[in-house]
DSSP file (Angstrom, degrees, kcal/mol; ACC not computed):
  #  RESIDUE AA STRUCTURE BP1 BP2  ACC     N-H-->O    O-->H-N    N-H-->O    O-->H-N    TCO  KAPPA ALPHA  PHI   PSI    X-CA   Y-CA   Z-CA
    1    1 A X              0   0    0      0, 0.0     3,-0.1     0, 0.0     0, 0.0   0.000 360.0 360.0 360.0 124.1   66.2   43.8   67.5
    2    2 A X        -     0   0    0      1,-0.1     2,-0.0     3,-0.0     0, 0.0   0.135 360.0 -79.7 -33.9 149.9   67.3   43.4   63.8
    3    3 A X        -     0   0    0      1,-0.1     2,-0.6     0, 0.0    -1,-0.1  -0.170  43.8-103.5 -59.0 165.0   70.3   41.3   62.4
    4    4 A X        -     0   0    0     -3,-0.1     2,-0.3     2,-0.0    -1,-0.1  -0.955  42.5-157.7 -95.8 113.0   73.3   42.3   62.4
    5    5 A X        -     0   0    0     -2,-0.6     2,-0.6     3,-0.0     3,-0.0  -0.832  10.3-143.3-100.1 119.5   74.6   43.6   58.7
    6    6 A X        -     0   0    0     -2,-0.3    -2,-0.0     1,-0.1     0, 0.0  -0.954  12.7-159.2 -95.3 136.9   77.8   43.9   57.3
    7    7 A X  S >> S+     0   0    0     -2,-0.6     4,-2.3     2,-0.2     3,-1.2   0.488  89.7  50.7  -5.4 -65.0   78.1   46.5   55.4
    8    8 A X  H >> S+     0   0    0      1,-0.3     3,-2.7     2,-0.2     4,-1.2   0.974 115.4  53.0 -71.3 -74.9   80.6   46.1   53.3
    9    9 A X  H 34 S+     0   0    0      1,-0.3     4,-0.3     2,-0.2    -1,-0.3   0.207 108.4  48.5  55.2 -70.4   78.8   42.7   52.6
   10   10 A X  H <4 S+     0   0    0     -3,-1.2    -1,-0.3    -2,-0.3    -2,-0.2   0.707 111.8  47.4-110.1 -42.5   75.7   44.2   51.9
   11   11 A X  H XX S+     0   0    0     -3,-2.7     3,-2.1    -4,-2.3     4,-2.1   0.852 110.7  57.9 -79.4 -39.6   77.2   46.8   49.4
   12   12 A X  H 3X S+     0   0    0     -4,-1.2     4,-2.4     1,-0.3    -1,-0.3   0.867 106.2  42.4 -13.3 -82.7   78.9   44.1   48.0
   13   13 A X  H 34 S+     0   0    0     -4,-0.3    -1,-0.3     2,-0.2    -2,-0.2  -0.284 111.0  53.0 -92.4  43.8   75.8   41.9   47.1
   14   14 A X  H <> S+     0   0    0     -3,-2.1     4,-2.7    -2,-0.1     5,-0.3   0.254 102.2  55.1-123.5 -13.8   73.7   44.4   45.7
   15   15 A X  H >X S+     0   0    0     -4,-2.1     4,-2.7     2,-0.2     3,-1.3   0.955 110.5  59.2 -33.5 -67.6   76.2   45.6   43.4
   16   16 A X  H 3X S+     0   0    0     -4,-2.4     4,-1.4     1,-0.3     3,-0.2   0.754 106.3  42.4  21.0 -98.9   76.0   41.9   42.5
   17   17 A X  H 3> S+     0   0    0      2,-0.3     4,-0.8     1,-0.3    -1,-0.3   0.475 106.1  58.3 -50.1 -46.8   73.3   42.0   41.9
   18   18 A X  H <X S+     0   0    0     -4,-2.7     4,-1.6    -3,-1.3    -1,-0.3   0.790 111.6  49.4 -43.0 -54.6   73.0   45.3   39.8
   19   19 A X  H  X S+     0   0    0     -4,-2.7     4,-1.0    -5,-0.3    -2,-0.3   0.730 102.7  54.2 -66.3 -32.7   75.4   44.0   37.5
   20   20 A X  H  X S+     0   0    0     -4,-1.4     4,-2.2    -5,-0.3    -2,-0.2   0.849 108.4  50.6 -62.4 -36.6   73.8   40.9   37.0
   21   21 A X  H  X S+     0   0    0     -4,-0.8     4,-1.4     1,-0.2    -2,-0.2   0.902 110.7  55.7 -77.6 -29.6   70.2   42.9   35.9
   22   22 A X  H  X S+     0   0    0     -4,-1.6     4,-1.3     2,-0.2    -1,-0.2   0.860 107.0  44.6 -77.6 -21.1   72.5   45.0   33.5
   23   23 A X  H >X S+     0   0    0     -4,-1.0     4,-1.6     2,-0.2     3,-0.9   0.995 112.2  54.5 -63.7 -75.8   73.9   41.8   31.7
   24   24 A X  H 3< S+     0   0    0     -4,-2.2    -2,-0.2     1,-0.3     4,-0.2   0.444 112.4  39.0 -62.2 -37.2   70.4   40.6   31.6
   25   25 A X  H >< S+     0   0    0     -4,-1.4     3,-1.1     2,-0.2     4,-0.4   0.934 117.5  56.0 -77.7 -65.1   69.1   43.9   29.8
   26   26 A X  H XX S+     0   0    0     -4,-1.3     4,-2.8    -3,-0.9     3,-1.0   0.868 110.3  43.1 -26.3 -68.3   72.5   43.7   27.7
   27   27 A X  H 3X S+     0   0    0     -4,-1.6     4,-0.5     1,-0.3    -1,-0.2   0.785 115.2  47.0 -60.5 -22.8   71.7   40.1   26.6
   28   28 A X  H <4 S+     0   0    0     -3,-1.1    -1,-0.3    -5,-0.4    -2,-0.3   0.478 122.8  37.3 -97.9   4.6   68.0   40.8   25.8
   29   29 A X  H <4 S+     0   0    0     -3,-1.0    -2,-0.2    -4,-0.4    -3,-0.2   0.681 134.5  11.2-117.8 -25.3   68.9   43.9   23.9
   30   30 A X  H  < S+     0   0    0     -4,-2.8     2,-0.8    -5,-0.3    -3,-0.2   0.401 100.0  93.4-130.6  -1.9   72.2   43.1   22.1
   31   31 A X     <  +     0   0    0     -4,-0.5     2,-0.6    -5,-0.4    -4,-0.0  -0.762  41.6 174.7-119.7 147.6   72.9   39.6   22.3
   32   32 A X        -     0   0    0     -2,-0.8     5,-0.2     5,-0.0     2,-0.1  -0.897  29.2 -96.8-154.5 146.0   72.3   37.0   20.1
   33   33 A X    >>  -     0   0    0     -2,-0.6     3,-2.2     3,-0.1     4,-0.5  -0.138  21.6-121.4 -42.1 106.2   72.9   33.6   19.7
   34   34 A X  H 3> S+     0   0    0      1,-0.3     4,-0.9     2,-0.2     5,-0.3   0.716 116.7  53.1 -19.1 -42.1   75.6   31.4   17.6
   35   35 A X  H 34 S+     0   0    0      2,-0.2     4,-0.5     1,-0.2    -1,-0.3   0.869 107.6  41.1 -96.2  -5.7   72.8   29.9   16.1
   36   36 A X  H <> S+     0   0    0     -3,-2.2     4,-1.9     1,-0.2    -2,-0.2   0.924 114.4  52.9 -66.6 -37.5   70.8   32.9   14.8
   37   37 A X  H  < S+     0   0    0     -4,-0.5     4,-0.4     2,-0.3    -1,-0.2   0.383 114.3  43.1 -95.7 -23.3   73.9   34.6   13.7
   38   38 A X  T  X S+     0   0    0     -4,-0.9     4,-1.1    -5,-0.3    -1,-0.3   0.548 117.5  51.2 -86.1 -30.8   74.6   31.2   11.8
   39   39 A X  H  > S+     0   0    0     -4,-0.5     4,-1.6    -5,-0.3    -2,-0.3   0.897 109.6  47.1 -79.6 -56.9   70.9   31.2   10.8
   40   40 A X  H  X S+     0   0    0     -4,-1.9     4,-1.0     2,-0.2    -1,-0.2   0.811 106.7  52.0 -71.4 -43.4   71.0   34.3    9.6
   41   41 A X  H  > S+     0   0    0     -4,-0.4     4,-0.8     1,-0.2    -2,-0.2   0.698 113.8  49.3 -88.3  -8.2   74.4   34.3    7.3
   42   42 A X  H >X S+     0   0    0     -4,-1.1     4,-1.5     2,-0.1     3,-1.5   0.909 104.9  53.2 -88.5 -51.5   73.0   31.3    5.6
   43   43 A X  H 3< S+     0   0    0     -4,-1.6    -2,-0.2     1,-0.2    -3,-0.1   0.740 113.2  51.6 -44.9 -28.8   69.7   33.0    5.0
   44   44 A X  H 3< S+     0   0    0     -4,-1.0    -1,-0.2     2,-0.2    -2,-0.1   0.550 107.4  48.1 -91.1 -25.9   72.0   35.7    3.4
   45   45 A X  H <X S+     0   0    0     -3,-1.5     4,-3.7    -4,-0.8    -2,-0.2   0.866 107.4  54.0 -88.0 -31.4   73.9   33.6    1.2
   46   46 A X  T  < S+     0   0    0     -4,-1.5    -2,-0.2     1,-0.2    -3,-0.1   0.076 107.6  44.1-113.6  53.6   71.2   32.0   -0.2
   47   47 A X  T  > S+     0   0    0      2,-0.1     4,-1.2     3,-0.1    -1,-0.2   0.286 114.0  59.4-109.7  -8.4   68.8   35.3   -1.4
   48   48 A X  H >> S+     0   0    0      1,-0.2     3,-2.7     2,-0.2     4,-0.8   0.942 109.0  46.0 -76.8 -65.7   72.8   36.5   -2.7
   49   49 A X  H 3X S+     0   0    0     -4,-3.7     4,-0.8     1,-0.3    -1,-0.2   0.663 114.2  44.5 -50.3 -24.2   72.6   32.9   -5.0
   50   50 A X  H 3> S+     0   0    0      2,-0.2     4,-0.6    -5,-0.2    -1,-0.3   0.610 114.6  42.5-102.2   1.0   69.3   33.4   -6.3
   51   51 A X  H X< S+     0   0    0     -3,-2.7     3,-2.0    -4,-1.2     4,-0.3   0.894 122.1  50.1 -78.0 -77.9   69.6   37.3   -7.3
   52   52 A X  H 3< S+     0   0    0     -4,-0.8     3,-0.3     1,-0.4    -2,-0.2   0.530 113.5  42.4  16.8 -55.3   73.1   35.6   -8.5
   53   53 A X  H 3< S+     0   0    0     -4,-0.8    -1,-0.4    -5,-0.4    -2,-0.2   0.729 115.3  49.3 -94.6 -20.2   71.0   32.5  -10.4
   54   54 A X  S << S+     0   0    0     -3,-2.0     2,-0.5    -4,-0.6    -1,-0.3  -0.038  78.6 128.1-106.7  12.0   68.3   34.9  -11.9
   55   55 A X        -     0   0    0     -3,-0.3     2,-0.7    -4,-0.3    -4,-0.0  -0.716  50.4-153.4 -61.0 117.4   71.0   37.7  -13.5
   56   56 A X        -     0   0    0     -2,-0.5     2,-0.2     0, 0.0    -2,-0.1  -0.906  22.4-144.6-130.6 109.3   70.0   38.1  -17.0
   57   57 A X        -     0   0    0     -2,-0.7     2,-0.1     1,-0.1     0, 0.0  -0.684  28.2-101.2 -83.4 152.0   73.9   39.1  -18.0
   58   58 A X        -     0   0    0     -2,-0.2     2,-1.2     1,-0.1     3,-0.1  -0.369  39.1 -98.3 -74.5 169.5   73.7   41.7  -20.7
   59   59 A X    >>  -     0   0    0      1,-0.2     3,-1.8    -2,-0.1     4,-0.5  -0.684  21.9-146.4-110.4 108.3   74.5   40.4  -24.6
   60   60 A X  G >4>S+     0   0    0     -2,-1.2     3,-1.0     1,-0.3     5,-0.7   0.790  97.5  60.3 -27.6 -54.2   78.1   41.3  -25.3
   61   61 A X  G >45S+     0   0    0      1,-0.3     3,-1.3     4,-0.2    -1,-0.3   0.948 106.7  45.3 -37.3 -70.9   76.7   41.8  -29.1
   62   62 A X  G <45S+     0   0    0     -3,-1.8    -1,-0.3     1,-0.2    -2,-0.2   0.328 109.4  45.4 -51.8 -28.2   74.4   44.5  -28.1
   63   63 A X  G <<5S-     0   0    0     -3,-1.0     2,-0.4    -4,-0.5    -1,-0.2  -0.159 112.0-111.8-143.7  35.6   76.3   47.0  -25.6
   64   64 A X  T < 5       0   0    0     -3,-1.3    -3,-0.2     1,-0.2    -2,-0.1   0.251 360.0 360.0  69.3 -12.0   79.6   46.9  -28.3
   65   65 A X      <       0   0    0     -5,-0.7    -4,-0.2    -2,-0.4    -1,-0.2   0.454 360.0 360.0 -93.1 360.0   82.2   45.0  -26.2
């Protein structure tokens, strides 16, 4: 003869369990880390500072202002 299950229990831990594999899918799809996300906004300031440092302003003379 089989164990004896409770139910409630059972329903219990595989919900668990369900919810744990949908964070897991959640995290690999959507989550990312303090330090890419730090990694990334420095990577972002400096291409802004060198389009920023290579700007050939126009000559004031030249376009009347």
């Amino acid at each position: 003869m089989g164990d004896i299950v409770n139910l409630r229990t059972h329903r219990r831990q595989r919900a668990r369990k369900q919810d744990a594999q949908q964070a897991a899918d959640n995290r690999s799809r959507f989550g990312r880390t303090p330090a890419q996300i730090a990694r990334d906004e420095a990577d972002a300031a400096r291409g802004k500072a060198l389009l920023d440092g290579a700007r050939i302003d126009p000559d004031p003379v030249a376009t009347g202002e």
